[in-house]
TIVEX-955287 format. One line per field, with one value per residue (C-alpha): x, y, z; residue number from 1. Coordinates in nm, 4 decimals. Example, Ala and Ser with C-alpha at 12.3 -4.5 7.8 and 13.67 -1.06 7.14 Angstrom:
<sites>
x <- [1.2300:1.3670]
y <- [-0.4500:-0.1060]
z <- [0.7800:0.7140]
k <- [1:2]
</sites>
This chain:
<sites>
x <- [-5.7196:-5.7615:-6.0190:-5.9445:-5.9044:-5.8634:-5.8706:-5.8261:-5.9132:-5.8372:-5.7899:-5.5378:-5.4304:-5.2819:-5.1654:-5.3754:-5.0847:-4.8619:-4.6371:-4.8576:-4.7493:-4.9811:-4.8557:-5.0321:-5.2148:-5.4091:-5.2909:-5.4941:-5.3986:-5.5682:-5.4417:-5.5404:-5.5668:-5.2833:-5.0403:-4.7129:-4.6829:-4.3736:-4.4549:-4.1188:-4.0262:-3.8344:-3.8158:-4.1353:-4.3041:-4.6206:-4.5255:-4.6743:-4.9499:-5.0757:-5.0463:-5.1952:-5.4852:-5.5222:-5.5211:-5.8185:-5.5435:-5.5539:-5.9338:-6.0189:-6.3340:-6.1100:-6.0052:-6.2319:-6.0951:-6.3068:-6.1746]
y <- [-2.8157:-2.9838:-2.9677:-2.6500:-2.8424:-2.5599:-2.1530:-1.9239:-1.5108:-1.2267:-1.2147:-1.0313:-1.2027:-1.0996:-1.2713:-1.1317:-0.9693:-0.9707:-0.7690:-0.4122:-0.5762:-0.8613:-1.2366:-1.2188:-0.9932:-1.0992:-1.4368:-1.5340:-1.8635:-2.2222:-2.5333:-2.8154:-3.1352:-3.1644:-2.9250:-2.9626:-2.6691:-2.5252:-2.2887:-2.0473:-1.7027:-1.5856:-1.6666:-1.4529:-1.4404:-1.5889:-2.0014:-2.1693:-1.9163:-2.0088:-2.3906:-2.3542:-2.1726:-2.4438:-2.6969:-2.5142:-2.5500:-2.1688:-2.0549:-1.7000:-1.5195:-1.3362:-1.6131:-1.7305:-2.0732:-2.2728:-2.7166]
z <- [1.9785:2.3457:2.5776:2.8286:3.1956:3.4149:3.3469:3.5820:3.5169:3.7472:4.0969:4.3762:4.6559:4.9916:5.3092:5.5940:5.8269:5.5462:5.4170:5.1574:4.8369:4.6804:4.6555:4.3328:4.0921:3.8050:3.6973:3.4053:3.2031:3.0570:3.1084:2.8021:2.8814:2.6099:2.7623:3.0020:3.1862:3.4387:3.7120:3.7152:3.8621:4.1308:4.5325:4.6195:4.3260:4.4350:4.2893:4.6154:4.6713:4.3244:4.3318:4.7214:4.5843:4.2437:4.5027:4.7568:5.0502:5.0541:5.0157:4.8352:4.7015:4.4718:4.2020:3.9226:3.8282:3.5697:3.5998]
k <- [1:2:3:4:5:6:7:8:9:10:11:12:13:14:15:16:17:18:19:20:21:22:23:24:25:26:27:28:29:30:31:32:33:34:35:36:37:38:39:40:41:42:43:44:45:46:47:48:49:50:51:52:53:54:55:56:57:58:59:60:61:62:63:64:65:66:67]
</sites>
């Protein structure tokens, strides 16, 4: 089994001003440093909100992410 890289558990995010529904709810997931991963879903579906939080270009309180 690999080494766990990055883990994320729990967490809701909303755009401030933004529409009532969440951009995302809950993700929880690992990443090993053995794995390939794809991010998929559909236009909306929160994609770019999670890889701008991953990356700290979208700061939150809300997220416990583990690297």
């Amino acid at each position: 089994m690999s080494e766990v890289v990055f883990r994320t558990q729990g967490g809701t995010y909303k755009y401030p001003g933004g529409r009532d529904s969440f951009a995302l709810r809950s993700p929880e997931f690992q990443i090993c440093a053995s794995d390939t991963i794809a991010i998929v879903g559909p236009s909306g579906g929160g994609k770019s909100t999670l890889l701008r939080i991953m990356s700290g270009s979208l700061p939150t309180k809300d997220f416990l992410f583990q690297a």
